[in-house]
N, C-alpha and C positions, 0 to 999 in steps of 0.2 A: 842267256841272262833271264833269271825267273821277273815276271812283273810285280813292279812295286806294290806294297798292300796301299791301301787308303792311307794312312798315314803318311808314308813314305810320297803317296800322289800330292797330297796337301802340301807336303815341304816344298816338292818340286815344281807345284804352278804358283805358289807364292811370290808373287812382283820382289826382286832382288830391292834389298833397303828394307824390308815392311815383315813385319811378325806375321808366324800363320794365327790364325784364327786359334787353333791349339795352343799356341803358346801366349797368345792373348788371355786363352781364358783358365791357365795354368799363372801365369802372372797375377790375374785377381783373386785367383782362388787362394795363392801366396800371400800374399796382402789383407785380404778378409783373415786369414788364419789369426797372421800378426794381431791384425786390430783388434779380433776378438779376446786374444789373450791377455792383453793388456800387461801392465806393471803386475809385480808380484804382491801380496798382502802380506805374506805369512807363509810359516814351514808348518807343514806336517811332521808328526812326530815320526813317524816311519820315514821321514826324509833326514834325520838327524844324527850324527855318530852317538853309541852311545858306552859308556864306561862300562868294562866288565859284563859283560854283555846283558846289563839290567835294564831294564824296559826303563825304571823312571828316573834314570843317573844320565837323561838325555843332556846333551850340550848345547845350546843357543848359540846360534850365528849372534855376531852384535859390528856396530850400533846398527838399530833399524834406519835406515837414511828414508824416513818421513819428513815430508817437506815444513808439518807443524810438531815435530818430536826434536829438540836440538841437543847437541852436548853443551853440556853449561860449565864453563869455569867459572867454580866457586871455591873458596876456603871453608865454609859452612862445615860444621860439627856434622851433620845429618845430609842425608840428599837434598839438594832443594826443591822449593816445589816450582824453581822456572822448570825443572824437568820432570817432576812428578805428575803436574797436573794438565800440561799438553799429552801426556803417556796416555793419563784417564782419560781423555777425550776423544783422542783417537782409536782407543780402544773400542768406546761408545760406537765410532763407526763406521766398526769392519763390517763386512755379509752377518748376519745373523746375530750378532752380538745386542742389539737391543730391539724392544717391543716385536719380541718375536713369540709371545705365546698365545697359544689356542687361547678363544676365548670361553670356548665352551669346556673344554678341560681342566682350565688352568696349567698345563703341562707346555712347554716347551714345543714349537713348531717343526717339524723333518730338518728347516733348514735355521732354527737356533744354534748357536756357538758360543762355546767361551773361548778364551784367550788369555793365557799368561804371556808373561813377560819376567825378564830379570833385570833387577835397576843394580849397577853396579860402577865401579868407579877406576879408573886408570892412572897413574902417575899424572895424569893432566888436569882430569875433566871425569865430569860422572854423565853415563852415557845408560841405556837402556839398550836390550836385545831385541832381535827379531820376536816377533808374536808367535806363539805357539798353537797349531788348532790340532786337535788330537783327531787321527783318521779311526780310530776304533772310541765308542764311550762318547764322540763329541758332543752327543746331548745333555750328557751329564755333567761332566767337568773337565778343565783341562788340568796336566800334573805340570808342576813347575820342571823348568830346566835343573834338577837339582845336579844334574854335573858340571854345573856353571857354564860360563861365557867363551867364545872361541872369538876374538877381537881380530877383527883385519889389521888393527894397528900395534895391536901390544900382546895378541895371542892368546894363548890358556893362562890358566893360574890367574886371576884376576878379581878381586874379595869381590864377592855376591852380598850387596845391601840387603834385598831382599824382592820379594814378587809382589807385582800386580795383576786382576784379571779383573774379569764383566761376569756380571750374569744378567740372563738374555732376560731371565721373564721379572724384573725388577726385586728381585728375594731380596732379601739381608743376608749377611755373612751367617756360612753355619761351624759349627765345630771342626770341623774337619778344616773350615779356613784357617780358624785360628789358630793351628799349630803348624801352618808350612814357612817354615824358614831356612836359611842354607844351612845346607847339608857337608859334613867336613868326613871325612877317613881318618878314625881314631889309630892310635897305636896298635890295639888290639884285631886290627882291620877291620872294625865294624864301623858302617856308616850311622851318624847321628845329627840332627838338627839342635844346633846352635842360636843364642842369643845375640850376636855380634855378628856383623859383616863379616864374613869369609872365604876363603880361597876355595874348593874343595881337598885340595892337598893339606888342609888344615890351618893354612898362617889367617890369624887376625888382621884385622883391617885396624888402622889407625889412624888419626885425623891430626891437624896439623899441632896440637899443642900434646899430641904422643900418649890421646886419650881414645880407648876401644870406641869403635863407632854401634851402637845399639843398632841391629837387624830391627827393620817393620814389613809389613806387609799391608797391603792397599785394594779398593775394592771399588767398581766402577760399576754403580747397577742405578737404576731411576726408569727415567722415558730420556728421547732422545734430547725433548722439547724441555726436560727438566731432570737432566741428573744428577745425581747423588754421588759423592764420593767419600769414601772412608777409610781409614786405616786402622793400626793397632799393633801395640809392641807383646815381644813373647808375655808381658806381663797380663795380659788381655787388657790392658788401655783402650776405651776405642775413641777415635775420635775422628766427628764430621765436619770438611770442609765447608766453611759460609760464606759464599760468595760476598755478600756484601757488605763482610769486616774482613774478608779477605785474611782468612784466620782460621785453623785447625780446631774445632768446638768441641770438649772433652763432653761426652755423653755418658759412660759407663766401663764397668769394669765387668768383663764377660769370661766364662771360663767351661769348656765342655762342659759337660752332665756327666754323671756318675758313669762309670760302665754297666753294661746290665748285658742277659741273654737275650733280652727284646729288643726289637725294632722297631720302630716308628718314625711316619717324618716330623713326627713333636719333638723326637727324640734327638734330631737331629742339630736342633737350634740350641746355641749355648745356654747358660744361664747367665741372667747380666745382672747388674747392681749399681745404680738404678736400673729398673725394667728400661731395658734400650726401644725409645719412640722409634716408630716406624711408620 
């Protein structure tokens, strides 16, 4: 019979009842693993199915089960903001998502992030998706789930209200914000962004007096100690929440910039009317 290795010696002088020393320290090494990993935050987009095999037709897990995010039963024409404005907050404070910029750049920190979101609605209740943090580009933006919701309770097909996200280093919404809304598959098979709540398989969303529910989108950016939130309809409506009229404050009416072969990050920010305070 060949002699036992070291290992094998350890199991065997081991007092019957009592763990070796190995397995003692195999057990806390299990344990520290756990504790480090903690609860989940958020999907990565490479973690996500995605339609036709287009990178930005990804699908949202949903609802986010955050302990301050809840589903709201409402009758409301619109989402409401008991769901809206816990979303923006908690967004406010994922990893990287706010007062995350160089100070000497002005740019965006290695570990700043955005984060969308898709606020959508279920024969019940209107319920918001898991956060999205993009594993490629995360410093620059993340792309909405434009292939809608995948609901543990009610599944796909599900009208897409519209998205929220952050940005990390306190910016204002730019052009590019203001034209993401859901995405639907035309007859002609070409995908398009819609005015109205929708499914991606194209059905309308409608609300209880059998009126199209208007698509917005929403904007979660400030300091942590003071943020900011904002929305705005495909019409470029913008309007900032006031905490203390507790009331959505019309500021301006914003609309990309012309097209041009230049680039610039001036060029980036809409043109608004009034000049949008910031």
């Amino acid at each position: 019979m060949p002699a036992p290795t070291l290992l094998e010696r350890q199991d065997l002088t081991a007092p019957s009842g009592r763990c070796s020393a190995w397995q003692r320290t195999c057990a806390f090494v299990f344990v520290l693993v756990l504790g480090c990993a903690g609860p989940r935050l958020y999907y990565l987009r490479s973690e996500l199915p995605i339609l036709e095999g287009r990178f930005d037709l990804a699908v949202a897990p949903g609802p986010w089960p955050h302990v301050n995010v809840p589903t709201v039963v409402s009758d409301a024409d619109a989402v409401p903001d008991d769901l809206v404005l816990p979303t923006l907050r908690a967004l406010m404070a994922l990893p990287g998502a706010a007062d995350a910029c160089d100070p000497n750049t002005g740019g965006p920190r290695p570990d700043a992030a955005e984060y969308c979101v898709a606020l959508y609605k279920t024969p019940q209740d209107w319920r918001v998706s898991w956060p999205i943090r993009n594993l490629l580009k995360e410093r620059s933006s993340c792309q909405p789930p434009f292939g809608g919701v995948d609901d543990e309770s009610f599944g796909r097909g599900l009208p897409i209200i519209g998205f929220a996200h952050n940005h990390p280093c306190a910016t204002r919404m730019s052009s590019d914000d203001l034209t993401q809304f859901p995405a639907v598959k035309m007859a002609d098979g070409l995908w398009t962004m819609v005015s109205y709540a929708a499914s991606p398989d194209g059905r309308l969303a409608r609300d209880a007096r059998n009126r199209l529910i208007p698509a917005w989108a929403w904007l979660a950016t400030g300091h942590k100690d003071e943020p900011r939130f904002y929305k705005w309809n495909p019409a470029g409506e913008v309007f900032e929440w006031n905490e203390d009229k507790a009331l959505w404050v019309f500021q301006a009416t914003c609309h990309p910039p012309a097209s041009s072969g230049m680039r610039s990050p001036r060029m980036l920010l809409p043109r608004c009317s009034p000049e949008l305070k910031w």
